[in-house]
PABA-54804 format. One record per residue (C-alpha): residue in one letter; y, z, x. Coordinates in nm, 3 decimals, padded with zeros to 5 digits. Layout:
BEGIN
[tortor 'A',[Y,Z,X]]
...
***
This chain:
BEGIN
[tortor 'X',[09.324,-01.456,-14.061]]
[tortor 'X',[09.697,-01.512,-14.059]]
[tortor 'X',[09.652,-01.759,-14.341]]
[tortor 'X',[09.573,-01.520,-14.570]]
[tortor 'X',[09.859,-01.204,-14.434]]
[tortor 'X',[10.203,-01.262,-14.640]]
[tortor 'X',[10.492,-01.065,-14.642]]
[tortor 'X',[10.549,-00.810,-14.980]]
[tortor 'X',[10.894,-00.941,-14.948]]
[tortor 'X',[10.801,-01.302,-14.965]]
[tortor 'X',[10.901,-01.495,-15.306]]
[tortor 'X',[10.607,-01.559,-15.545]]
[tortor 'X',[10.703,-01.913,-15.500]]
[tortor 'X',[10.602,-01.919,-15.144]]
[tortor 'X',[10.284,-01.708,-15.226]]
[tortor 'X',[10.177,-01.981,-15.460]]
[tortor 'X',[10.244,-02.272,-15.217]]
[tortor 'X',[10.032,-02.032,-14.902]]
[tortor 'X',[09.770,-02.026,-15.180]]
[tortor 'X',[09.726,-02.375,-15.256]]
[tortor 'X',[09.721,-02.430,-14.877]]
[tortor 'X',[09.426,-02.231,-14.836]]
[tortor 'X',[09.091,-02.370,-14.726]]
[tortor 'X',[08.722,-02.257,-14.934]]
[tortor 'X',[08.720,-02.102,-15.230]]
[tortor 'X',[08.877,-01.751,-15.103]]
[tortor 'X',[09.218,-01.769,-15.285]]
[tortor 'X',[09.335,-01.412,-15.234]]
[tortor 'X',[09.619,-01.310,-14.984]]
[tortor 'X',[09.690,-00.943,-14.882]]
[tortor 'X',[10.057,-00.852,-14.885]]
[tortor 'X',[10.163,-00.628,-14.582]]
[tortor 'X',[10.541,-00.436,-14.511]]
[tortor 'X',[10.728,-00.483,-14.239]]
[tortor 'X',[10.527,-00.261,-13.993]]
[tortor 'X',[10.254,-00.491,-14.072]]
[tortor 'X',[10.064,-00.213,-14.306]]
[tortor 'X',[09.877,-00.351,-14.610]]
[tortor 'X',[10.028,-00.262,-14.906]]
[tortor 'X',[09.838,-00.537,-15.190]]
[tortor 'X',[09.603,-00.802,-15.289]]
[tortor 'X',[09.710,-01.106,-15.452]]
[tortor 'X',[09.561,-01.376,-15.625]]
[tortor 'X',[09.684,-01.647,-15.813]]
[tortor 'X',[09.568,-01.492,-16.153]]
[tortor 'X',[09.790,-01.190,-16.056]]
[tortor 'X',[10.094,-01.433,-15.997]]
[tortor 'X',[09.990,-01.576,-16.337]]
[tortor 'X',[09.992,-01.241,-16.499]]
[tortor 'X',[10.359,-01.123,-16.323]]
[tortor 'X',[10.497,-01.461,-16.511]]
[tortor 'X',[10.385,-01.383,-16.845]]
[tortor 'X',[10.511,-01.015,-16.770]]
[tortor 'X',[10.859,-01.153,-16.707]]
[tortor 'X',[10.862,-01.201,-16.321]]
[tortor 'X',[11.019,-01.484,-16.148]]
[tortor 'X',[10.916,-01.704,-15.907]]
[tortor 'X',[11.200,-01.549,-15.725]]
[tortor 'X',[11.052,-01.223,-15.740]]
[tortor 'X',[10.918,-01.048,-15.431]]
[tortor 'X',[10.492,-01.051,-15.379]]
[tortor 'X',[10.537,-00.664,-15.399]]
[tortor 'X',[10.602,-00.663,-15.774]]
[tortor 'X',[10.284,-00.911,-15.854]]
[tortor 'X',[10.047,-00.725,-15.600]]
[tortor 'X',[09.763,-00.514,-15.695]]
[tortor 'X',[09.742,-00.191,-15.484]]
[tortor 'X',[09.364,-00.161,-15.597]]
[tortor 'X',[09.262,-00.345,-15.325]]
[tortor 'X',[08.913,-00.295,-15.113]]
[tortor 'X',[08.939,-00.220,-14.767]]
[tortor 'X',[08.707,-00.148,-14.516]]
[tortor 'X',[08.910,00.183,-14.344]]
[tortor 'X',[08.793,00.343,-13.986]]
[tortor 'X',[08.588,00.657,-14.220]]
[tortor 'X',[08.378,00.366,-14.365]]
[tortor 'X',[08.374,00.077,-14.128]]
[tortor 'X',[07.985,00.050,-14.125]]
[tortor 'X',[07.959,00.118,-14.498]]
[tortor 'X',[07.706,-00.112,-14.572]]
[tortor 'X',[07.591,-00.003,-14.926]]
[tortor 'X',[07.950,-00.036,-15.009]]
[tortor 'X',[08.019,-00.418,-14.898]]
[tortor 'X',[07.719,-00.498,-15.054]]
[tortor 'X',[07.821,-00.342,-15.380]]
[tortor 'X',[08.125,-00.552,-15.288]]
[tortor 'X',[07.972,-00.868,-15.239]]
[tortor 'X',[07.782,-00.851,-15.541]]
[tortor 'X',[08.048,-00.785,-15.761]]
[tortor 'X',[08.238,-01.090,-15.641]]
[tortor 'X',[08.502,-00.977,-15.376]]
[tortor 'X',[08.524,-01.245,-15.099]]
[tortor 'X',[08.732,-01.113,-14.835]]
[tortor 'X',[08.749,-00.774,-14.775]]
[tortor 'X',[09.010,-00.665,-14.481]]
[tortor 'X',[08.954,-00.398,-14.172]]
[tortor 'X',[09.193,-00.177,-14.111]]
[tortor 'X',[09.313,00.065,-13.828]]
[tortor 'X',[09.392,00.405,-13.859]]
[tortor 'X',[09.776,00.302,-13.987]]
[tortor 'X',[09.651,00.080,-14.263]]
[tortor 'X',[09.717,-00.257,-14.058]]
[tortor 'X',[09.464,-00.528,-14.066]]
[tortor 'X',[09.229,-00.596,-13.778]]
[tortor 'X',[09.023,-00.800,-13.946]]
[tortor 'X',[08.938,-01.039,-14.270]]
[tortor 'X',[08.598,-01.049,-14.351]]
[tortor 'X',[08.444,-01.346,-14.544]]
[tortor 'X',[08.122,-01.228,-14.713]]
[tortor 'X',[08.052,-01.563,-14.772]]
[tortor 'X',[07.998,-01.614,-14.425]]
[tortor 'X',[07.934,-01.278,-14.318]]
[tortor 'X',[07.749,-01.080,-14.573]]
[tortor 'X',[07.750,-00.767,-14.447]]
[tortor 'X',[07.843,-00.562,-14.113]]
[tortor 'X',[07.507,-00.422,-14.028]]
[tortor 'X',[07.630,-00.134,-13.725]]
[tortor 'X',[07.365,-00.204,-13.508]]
[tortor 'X',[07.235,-00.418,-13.201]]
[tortor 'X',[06.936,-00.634,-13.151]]
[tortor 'X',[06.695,-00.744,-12.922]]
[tortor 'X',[06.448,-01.040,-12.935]]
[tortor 'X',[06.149,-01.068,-12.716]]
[tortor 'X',[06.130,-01.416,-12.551]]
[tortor 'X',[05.899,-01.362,-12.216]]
[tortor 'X',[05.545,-01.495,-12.313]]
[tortor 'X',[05.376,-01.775,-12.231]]
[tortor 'X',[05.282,-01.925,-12.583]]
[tortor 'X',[04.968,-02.031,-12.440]]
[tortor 'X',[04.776,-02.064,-12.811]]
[tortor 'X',[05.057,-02.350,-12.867]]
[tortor 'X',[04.988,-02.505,-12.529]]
[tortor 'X',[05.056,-02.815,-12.482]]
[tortor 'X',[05.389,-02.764,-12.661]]
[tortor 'X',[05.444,-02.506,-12.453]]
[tortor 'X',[05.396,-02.627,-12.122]]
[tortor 'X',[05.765,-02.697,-12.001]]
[tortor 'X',[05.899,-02.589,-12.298]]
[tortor 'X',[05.910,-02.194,-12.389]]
[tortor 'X',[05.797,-02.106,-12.726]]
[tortor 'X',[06.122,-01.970,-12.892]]
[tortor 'X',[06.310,-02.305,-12.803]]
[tortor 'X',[06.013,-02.531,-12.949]]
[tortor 'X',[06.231,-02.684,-13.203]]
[tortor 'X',[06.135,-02.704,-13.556]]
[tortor 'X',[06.343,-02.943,-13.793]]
[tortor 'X',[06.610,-03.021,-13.499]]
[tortor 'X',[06.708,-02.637,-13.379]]
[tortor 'X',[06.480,-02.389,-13.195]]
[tortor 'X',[06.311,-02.123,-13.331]]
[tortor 'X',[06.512,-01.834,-13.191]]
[tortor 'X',[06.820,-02.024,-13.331]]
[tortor 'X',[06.670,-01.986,-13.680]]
[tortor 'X',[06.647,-01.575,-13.605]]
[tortor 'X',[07.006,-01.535,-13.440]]
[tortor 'X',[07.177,-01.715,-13.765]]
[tortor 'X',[07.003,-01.483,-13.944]]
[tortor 'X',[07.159,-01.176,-13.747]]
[tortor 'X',[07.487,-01.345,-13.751]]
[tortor 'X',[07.492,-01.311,-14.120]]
[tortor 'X',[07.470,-00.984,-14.164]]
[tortor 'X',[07.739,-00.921,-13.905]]
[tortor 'X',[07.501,-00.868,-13.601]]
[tortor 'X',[07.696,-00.963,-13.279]]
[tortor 'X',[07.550,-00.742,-13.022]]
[tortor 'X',[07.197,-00.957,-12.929]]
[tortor 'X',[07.019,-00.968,-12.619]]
[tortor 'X',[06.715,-01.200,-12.572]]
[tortor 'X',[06.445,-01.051,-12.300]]
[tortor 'X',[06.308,-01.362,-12.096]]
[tortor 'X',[06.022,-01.415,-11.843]]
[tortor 'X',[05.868,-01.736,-11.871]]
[tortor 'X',[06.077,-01.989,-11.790]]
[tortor 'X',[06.362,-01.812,-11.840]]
[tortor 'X',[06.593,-02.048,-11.688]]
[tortor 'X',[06.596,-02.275,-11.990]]
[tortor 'X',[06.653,-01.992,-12.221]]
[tortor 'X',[06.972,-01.868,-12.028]]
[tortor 'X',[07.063,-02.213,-12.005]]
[tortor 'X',[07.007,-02.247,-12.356]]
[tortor 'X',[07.255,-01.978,-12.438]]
[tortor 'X',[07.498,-02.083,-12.179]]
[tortor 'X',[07.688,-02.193,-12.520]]
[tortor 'X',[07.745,-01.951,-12.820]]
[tortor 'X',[07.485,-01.956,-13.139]]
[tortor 'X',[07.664,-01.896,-13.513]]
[tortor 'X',[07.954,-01.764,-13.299]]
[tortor 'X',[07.732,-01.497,-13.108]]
[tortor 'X',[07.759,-01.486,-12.736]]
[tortor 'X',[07.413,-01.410,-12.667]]
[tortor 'X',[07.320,-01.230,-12.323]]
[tortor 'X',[07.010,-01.260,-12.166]]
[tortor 'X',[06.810,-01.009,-11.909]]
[tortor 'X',[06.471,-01.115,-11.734]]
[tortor 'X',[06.145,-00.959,-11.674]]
[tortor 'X',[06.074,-00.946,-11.345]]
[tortor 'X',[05.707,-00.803,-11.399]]
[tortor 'X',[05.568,-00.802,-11.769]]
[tortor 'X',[05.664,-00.514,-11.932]]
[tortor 'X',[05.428,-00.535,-12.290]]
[tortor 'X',[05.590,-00.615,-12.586]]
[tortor 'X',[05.888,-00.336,-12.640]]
[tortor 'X',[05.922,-00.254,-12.247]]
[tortor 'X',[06.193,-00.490,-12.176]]
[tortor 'X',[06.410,-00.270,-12.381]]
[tortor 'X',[06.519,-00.082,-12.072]]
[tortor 'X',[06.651,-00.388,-11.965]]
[tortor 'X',[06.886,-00.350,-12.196]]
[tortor 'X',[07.193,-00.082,-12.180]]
[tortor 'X',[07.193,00.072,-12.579]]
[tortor 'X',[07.449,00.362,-12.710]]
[tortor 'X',[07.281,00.708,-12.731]]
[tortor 'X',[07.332,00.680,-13.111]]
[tortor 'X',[07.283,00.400,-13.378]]
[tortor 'X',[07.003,00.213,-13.410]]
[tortor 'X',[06.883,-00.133,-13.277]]
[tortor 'X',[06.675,-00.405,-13.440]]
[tortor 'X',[06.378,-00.537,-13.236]]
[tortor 'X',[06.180,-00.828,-13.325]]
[tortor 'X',[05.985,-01.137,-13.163]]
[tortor 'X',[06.184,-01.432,-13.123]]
[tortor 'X',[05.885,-01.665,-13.221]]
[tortor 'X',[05.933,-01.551,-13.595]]
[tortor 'X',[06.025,-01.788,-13.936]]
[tortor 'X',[06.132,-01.560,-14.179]]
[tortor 'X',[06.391,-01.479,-14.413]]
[tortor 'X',[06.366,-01.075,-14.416]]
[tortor 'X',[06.684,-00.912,-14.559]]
[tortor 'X',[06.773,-00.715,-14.207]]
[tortor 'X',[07.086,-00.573,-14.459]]
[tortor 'X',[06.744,-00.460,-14.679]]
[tortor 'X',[06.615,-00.333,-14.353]]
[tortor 'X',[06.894,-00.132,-14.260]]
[tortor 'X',[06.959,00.044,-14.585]]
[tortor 'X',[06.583,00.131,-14.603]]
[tortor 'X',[06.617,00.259,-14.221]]
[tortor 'X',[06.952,00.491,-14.294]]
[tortor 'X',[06.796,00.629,-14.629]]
[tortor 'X',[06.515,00.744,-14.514]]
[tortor 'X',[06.678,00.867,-14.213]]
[tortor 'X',[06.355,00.718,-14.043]]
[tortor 'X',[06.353,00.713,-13.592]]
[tortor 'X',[06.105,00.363,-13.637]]
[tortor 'X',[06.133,00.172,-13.973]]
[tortor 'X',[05.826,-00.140,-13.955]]
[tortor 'X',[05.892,-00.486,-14.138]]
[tortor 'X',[05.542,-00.542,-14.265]]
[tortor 'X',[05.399,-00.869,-14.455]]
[tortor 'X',[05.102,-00.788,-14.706]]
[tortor 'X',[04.711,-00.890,-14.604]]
[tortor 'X',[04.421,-00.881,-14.791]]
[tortor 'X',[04.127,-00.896,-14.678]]
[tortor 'X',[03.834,-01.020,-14.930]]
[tortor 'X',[03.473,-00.966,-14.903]]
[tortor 'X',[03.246,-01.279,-15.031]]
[tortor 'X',[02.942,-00.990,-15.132]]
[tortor 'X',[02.876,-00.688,-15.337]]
[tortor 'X',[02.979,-00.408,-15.130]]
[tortor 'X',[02.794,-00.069,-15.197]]
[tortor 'X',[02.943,00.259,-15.237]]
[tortor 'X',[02.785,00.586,-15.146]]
[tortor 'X',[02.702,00.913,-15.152]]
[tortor 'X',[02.503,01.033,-14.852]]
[tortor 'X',[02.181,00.843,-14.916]]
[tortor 'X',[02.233,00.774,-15.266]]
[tortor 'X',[02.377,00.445,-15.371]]
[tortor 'X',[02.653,00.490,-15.672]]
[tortor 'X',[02.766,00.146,-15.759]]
[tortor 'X',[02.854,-00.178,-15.664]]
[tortor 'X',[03.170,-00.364,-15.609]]
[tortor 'X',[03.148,-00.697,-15.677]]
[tortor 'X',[03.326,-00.981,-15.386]]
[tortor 'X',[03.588,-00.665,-15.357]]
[tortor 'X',[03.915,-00.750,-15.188]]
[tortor 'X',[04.136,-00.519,-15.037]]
[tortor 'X',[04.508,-00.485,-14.952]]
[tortor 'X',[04.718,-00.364,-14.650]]
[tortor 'X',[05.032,-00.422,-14.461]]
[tortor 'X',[05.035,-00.586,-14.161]]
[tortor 'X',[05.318,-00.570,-13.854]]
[tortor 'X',[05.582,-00.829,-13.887]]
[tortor 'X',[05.671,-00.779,-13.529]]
[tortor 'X',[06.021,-00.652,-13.643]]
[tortor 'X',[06.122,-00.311,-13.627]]
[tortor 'X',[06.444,-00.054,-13.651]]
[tortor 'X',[06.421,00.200,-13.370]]
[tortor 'X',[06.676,00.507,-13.317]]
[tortor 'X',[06.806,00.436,-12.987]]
[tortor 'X',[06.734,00.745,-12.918]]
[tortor 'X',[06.405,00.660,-12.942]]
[tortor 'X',[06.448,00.349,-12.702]]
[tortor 'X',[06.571,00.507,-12.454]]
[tortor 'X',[06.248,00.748,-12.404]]
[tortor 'X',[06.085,00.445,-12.265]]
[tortor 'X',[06.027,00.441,-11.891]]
[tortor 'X',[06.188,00.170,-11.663]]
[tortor 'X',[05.965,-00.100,-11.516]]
[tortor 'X',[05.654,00.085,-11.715]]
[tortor 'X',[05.434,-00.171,-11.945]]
[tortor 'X',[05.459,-00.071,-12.295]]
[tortor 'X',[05.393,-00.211,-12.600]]
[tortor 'X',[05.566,-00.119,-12.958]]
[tortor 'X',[05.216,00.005,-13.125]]
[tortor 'X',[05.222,00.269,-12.776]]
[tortor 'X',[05.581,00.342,-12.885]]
[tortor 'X',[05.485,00.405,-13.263]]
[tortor 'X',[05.222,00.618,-13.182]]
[tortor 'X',[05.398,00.841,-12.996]]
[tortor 'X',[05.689,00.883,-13.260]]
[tortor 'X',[05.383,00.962,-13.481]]
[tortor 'X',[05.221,01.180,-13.300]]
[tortor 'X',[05.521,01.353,-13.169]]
[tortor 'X',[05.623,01.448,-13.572]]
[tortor 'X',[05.851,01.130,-13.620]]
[tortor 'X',[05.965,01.015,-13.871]]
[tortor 'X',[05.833,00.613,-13.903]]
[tortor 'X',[05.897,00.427,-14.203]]
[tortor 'X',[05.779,00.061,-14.305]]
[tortor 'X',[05.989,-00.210,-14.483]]
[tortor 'X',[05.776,-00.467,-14.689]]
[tortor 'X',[05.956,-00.833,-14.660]]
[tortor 'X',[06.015,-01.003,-14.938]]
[tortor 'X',[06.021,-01.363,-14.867]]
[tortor 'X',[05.905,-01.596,-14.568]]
[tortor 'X',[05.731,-01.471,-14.266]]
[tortor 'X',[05.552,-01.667,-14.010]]
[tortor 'X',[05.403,-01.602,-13.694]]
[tortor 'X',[05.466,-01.872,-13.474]]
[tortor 'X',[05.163,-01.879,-13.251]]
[tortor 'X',[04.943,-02.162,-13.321]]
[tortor 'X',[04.975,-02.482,-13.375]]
[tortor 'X',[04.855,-02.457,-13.704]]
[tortor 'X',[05.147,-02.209,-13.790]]
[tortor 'X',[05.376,-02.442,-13.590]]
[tortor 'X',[05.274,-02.736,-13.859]]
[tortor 'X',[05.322,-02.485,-14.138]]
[tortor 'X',[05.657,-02.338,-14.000]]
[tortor 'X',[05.804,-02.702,-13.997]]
[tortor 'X',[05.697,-02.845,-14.302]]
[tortor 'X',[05.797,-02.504,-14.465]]
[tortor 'X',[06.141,-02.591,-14.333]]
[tortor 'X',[06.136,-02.971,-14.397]]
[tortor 'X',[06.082,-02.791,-14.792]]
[tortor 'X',[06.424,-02.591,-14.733]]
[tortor 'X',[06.630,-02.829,-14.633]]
[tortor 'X',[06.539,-03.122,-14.895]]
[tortor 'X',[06.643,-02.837,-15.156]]
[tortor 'X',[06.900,-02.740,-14.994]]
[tortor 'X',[07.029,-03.141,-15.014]]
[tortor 'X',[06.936,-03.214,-15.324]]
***
């Protein structure tokens, strides 16, 4: 971060020579006064336009600065819509700052492309027994699939989108996951809480110690998919939804005619008819609030969850994912996860 902090009363001279020093393509510094405020963003374009204006290299950052600059400030910290907006127009590195205007932080959206404000948890306690014998000594989420487990794929992901807060729920031979994340993943510190009975597929969230407020993502660590969580999260905060559901599309199709009726009275035909739904994704954005109705050591599923939100007058929205999405549980999907990522990668070379 340093790298890129220079005094306003530093020379443009010396604010050229910190900008050719610079690593990546994120050539901007942010000028700051001497209580360590920021005052200006500077580029080498706007040293370029100070020179033809009549500046020297002599002259102080301050007069070439532009006090335009973006800023994440503590009123909008979590504004996600806005760093997108950001990001898309082509700002790099935006800066965090505290309630005095000093910097706290220098955010790369290359690397991070968004701050998503909320946890996540990923299931990791079954037994993969459809992709036995893989799965014998090996736990499903670290069965490794072009050289890195699958859960690996998943916390990258999170990572990404500024996701920091992750806890993995274990059971089955939980050992080797802890072990597993005995080392950092993309930079997370990833904690890890055991079952000690099976608690269905969303119990193990009381395992877990959440904020009353916010939200959380949930989602199976067995999963290949390249959902936009930032997507997600928008969709989740808009409709000011307590359960927002990733869903895939399925379609179901019918090799005969099917009839339709009318009592007793047959009114037509549909010909090999094939019909559409969504499906669960096994990735969800709950309320904490809604988390933390669920009962300690009590089995529970997410669909038991869902339905009581429903039931109760929630409000559940769904999230269709555009992109990837497999379910790895079979060793069929296993074969189709990894040559799927074999694909990625040789693009991603060539």
């Amino acid at each position: 971060m340093k790298s890129h902090i220079i005094s306003e009363s530093a020379t443009l001279i010396k604010a050229l020579d910190r900008l050719n020093t610079l690593p990546g393509g994120s050539m901007t510094l942010f000028a700051v006064d001497e209580s360590g405020k920021l005052t200006g963003s500077l580029t080498d374009g706007d040293i370029r336009r100070g020179l033809l204006a009549g500046l020297g290299l002599d002259a102080p950052v301050a007069r070439a600065a532009r006090h335009d600059f973006k800023a994440l400030r503590p009123d909008n910290a979590h504004a996600v819509a806005t760093l997108r907006q950001w990001r898309e127009s082509g700002i790099t590195l935006v800066p965090r700052l505290d309630d005095e205007g000093k910097i706290q932080e220098i955010i790369d959206l290359h690397a991070t492309r968004t701050r998503l404000p909320v946890g996540a948890i990923l299931m990791a306690g079954g037994k993969g027994e459809r992709l036995r014998p893989l799965t014998l000594n090996t736990p499903k989420p670290l069965l490794e699939i072009e050289g890195k487990a699958i859960i690996d794929y998943n916390i990258e992901a999170l990572a990404a989108v500024g996701v920091n807060d992750i806890t993995v729920t274990t059971r089955y031979l939980a050992d080797q996951i802890a072990d597993h994340f005995a080392n950092p993943v993309a930079g997370v510190h990833v904690k890890c809480v055991k079952e000690e009975n099976p608690l269905g597929t969303i119990g193990a969230a009381t395992l877990v110690s959440l904020p009353a407020d916010g939200s959380t993502i949930v989602m199976n660590s067995d999963l290949l998919t390249t959902i936009s969580f930032e997507e997600l999260y928008l969709k989740h905060a808009g409709s000011r939804a307590d359960i927002t559901i990733a869903v895939v599309p399925y379609q179901v199709a019918v090799p005969f005619a099917i009839l339709t009726l009318d009592g007793e009275r047959v009114t037509g035909l549909a010909e090999k008819p094939s019909y559409s739904y969504y499906a669960n994704a096994g990735i969800y954005m709950f309320r904490n609030s809604v988390l933390r109705t669920l009962q300690p050591d009590t089995r529970t599923d997410a669909t038991d969850l869902i339905e009581r939100v429903i039931a109760a007058g929630g409000n559940v929205a769904y999230y269709p994912i555009k992109g990837t999405w497999i379910d790895v549980g079979s060793p069929t999907d296993f074969r189709q996860a990894a040559e799927l990522m074999r694909h990625h990668n040789n693009l991603s070379v060539n």
